[in-house]
C-alpha positions in Angstrom: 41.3 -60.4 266.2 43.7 -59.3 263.3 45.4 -61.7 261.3 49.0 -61.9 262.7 51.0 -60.2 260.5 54.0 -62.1 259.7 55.6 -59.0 257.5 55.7 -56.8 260.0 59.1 -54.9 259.9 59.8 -56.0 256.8 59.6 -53.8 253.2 57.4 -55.5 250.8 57.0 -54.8 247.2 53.7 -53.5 245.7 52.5 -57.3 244.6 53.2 -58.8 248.3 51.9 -55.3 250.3 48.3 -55.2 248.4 47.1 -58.8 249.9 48.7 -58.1 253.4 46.5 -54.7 253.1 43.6 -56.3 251.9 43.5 -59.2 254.2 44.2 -56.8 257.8 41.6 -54.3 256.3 39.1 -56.6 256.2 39.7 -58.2 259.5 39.8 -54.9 260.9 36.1 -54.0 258.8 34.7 -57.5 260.2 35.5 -56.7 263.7 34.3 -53.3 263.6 30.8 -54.1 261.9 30.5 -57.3 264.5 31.2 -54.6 267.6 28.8 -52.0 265.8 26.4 -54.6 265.2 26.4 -55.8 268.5 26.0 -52.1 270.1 23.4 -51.4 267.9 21.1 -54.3 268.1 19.3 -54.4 271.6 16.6 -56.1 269.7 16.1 -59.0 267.5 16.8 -59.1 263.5 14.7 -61.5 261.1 14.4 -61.8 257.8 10.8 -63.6 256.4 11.2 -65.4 253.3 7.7 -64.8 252.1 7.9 -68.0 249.4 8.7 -70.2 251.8 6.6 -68.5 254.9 9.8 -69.9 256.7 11.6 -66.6 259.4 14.8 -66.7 260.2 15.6 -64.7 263.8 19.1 -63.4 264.7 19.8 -62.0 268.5 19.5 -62.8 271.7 16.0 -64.4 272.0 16.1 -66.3 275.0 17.0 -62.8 276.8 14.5 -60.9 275.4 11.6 -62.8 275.0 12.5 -65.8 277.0 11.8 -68.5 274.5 14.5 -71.3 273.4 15.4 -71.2 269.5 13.7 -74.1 268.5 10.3 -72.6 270.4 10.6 -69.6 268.9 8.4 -68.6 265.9 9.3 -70.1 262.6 5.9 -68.9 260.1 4.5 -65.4 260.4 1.3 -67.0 261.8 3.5 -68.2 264.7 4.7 -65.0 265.1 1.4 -63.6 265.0 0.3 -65.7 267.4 2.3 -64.1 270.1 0.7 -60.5 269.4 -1.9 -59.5 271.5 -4.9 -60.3 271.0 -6.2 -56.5 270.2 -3.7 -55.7 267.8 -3.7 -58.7 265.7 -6.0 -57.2 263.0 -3.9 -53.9 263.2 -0.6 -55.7 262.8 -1.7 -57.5 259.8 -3.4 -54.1 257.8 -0.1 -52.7 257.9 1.8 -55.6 257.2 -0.5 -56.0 253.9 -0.4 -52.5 253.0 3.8 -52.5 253.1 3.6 -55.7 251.2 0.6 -54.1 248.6 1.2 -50.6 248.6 5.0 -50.5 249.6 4.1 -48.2 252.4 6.9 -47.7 255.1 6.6 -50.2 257.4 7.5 -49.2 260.9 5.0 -50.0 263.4 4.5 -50.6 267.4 2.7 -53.5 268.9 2.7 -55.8 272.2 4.2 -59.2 271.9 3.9 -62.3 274.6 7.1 -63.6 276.5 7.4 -66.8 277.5 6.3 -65.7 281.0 2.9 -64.6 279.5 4.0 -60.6 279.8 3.4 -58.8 276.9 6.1 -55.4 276.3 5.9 -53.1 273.4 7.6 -53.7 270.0 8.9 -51.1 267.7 9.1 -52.9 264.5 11.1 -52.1 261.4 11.5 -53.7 258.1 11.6 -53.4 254.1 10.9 -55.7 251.4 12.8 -57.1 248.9 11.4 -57.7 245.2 12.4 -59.1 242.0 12.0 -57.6 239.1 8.5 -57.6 238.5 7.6 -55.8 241.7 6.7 -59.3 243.7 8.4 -59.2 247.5 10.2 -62.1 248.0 12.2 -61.3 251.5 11.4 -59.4 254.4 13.9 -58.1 256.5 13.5 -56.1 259.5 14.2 -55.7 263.3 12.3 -55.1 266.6 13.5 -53.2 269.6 11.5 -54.3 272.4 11.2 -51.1 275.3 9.1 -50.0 277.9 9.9 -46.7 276.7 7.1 -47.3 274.0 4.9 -48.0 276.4 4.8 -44.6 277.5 4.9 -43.5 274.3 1.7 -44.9 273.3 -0.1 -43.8 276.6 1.1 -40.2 275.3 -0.9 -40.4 271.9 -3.8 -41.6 273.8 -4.3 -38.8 275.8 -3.8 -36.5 272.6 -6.8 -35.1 271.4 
């Protein structure tokens, strides 16, 4: 919601018209990036602060995967706990080649709701580092689709 503007109508000079601007500008820029956000992000964001091994999720979890907040993963190993059991070593190769190598890291795997299902995960991310190279954060998001599911039946039959 914009601010309400309570110089509307009226003629301001340059050093009262510059704030106003300012101030319904950005209410405007914070609504529009909340409603893009929001159309945008089917999946769930995170950001992995790889000092503190502590991950931080942002979406609707309890939707998607089922789980409450406070069940939901809060360590990478908890995370990785909820891959399948067949893609476990997979997952962490290219998680330590990003992290190593600074490869792109955008990879597919099967994760566990809280029902026990497993559904594909397209998952996205980049690393933050200081100065000296070192990642400190990891940022990313994963889009959970059947869609991938068929997709990855596709490469298998490749030959």
């Amino acid at each position: 919601m914009l601010p309400e503007n309570k110089y509307a109508g009226r003629i301001l000079s340059s050093h009262d018209a510059l704030p106003v601007l300012l101030q319904t500008r950005a209410a405007r820029d914070n609504k529009r990036a909340h409603v893009h956000f929001e159309a945008f992000f089917l999946g769930l964001a995170y950001e992995w602060n790889i000092i503190t091994d502590s991950i931080d999720w942002y979406g609707k979890i309890s939707e998607t995967l089922g789980y409450s907040r406070t069940a939901f993963p809060a360590t990478l190993q908890e995370w990785h706990n909820l891959l399948h059991p067949d893609e476990h070593t997979y997952v962490g190769k290219r998680l330590y080649y990003h992290l190593k190598a600074q490869e792109p890291y955008l990879i597919e795997y099967r994760v566990r709701k809280r029902n026990g299902k497993y559904v594909y995960a397209l998952d996205t991310g980049t690393t933050l580092r200081n100065d000296c190279g070192t990642p400190y954060k990891f940022t990313g998001v994963i889009h959970l689709s059947h869609r991938s599911f068929y997709i990855m039946q596709a490469k298998k039959q490749e030959p």
